[in-house]
C-alpha positions as CSV (number, residue, x, y, z in Angstrom):
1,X,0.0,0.0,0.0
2,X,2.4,2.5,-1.0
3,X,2.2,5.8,-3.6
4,X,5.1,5.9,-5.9
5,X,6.3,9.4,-5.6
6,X,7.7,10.1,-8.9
7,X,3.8,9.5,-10.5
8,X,1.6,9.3,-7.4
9,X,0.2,6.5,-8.2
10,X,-0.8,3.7,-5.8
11,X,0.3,0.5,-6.1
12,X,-1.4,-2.3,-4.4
13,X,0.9,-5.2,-5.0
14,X,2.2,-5.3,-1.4
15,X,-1.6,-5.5,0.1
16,X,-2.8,-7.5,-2.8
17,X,-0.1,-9.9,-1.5
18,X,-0.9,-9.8,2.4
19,X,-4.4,-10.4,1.6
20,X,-3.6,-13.7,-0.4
21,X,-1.4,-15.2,2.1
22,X,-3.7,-14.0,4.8
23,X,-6.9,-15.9,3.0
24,X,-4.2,-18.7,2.5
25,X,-3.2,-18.9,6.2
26,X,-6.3,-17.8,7.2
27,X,-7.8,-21.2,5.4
28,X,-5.5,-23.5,6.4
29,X,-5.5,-22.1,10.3
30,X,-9.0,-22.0,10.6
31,X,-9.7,-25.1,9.6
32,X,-7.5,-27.1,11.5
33,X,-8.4,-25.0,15.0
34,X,-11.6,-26.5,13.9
35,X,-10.5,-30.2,13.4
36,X,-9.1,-29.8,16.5
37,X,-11.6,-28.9,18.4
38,X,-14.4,-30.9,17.0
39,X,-12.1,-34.0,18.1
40,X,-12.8,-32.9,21.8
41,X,-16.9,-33.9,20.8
42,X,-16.8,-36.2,18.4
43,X,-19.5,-34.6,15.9
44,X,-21.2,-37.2,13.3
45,X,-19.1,-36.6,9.6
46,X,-22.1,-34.6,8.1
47,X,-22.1,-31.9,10.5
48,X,-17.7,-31.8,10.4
49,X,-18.5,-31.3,6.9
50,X,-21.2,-28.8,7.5
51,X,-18.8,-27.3,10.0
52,X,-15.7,-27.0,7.5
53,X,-17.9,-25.1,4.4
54,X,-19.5,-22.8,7.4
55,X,-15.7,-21.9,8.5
56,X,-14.6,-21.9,5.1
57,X,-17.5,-19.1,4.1
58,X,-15.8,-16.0,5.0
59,X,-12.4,-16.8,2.5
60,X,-14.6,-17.8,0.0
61,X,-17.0,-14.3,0.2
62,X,-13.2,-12.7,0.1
63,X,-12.0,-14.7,-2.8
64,X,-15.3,-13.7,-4.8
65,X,-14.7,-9.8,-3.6
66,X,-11.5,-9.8,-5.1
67,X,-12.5,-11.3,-8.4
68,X,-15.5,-8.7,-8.5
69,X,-13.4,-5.9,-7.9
70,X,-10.3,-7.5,-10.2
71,X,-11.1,-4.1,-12.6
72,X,-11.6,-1.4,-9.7
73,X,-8.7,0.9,-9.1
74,X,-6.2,-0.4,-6.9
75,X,-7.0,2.0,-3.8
76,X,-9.8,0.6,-3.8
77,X,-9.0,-2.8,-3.6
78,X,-6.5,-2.0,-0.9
79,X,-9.7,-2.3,1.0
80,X,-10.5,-5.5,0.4
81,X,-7.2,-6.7,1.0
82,X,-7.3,-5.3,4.7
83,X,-10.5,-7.1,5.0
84,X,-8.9,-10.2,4.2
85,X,-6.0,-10.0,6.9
86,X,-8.9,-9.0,9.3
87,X,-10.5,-11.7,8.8
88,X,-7.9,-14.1,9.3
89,X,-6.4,-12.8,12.0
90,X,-9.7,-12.7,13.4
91,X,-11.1,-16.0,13.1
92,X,-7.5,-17.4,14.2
93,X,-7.7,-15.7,17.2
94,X,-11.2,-17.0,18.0
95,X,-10.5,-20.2,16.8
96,X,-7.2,-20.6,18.8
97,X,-8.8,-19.5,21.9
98,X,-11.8,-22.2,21.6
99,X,-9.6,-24.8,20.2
100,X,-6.4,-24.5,22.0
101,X,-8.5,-23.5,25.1
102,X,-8.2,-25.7,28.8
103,X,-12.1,-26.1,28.4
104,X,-14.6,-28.1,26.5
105,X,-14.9,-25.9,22.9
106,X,-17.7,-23.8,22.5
107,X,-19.9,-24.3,19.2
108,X,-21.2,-20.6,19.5
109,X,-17.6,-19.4,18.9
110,X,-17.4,-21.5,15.6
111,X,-21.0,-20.4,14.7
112,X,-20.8,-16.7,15.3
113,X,-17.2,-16.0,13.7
114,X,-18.2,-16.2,10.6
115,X,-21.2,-13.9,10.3
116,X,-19.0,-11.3,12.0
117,X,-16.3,-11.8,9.0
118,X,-19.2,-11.6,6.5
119,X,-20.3,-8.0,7.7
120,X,-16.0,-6.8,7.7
121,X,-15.9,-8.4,4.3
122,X,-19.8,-6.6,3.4
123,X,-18.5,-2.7,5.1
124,X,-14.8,-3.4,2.9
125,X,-16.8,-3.9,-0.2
126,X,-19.2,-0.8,0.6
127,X,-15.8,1.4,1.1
128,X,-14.3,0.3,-1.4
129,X,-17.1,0.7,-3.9
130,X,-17.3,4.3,-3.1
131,X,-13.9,5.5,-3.1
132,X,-13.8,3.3,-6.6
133,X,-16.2,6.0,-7.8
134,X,-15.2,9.1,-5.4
């Protein structure tokens, strides 16, 4: 997220990149705090499964963002980028806390995460769609 000074144009490359390996990490983190945790219950198959796309959600709303706004100028997509890192470290955090936890895990934690991450992804978008045409 830097401006070049010699044109003063913003180039995106360094958040484009913190926001893939944050979905990436994000991903990969997220699910396995959840595959831990559910080991603690032993959930039938069907609802892991149910589990994993419900966790999942969030990346794949970001990785949809990013394709709609593939042609917005790159400012603007700076936005979504942050959202992305936001949302991983987010759900990490959450996730970590519940799964790596001394106590039982807590479904509400796993349920309400990703809601949470939809509305940062949802108020990224919004800004981003404005300053695209401000």
């Amino acid at each position: 997220m830097s401006a070049t000074r010699d044109h003063g144009v913003f180039d995106d490359r360094l958040a484009a990149s913190a926001g893939t390996i944050a979905i990436l990490v994000g991903v990969v983190g997220s699910v396995a705090l959840f595959l831990r945790a559910s080991q603690r219950k032993g959930p039938p198959p069907l609802l892991i499964v149910l589990f994993v796309i419900w966790v999942l959600s969030p990346y794949l709303l970001l990785v949809a963002a990013r394709l709609f706004a593939k042609r917005w100028p790159p400012r603007s997509r700076s936005w979504i980028h942050l959202a992305a890192v936001v949302v991983a470290a987010l759900s990490l955090v959450a996730y970590g806390a519940v799964a790596l936890g001394p106590s039982e895990p807590k479904t509400a934690v796993f349920v309400l995460v990703a809601p949470v991450c939809w509305l940062i992804t949802a108020i990224a978008v919004g800004i981003a769609a404005l300053t695209r045409s401000g």
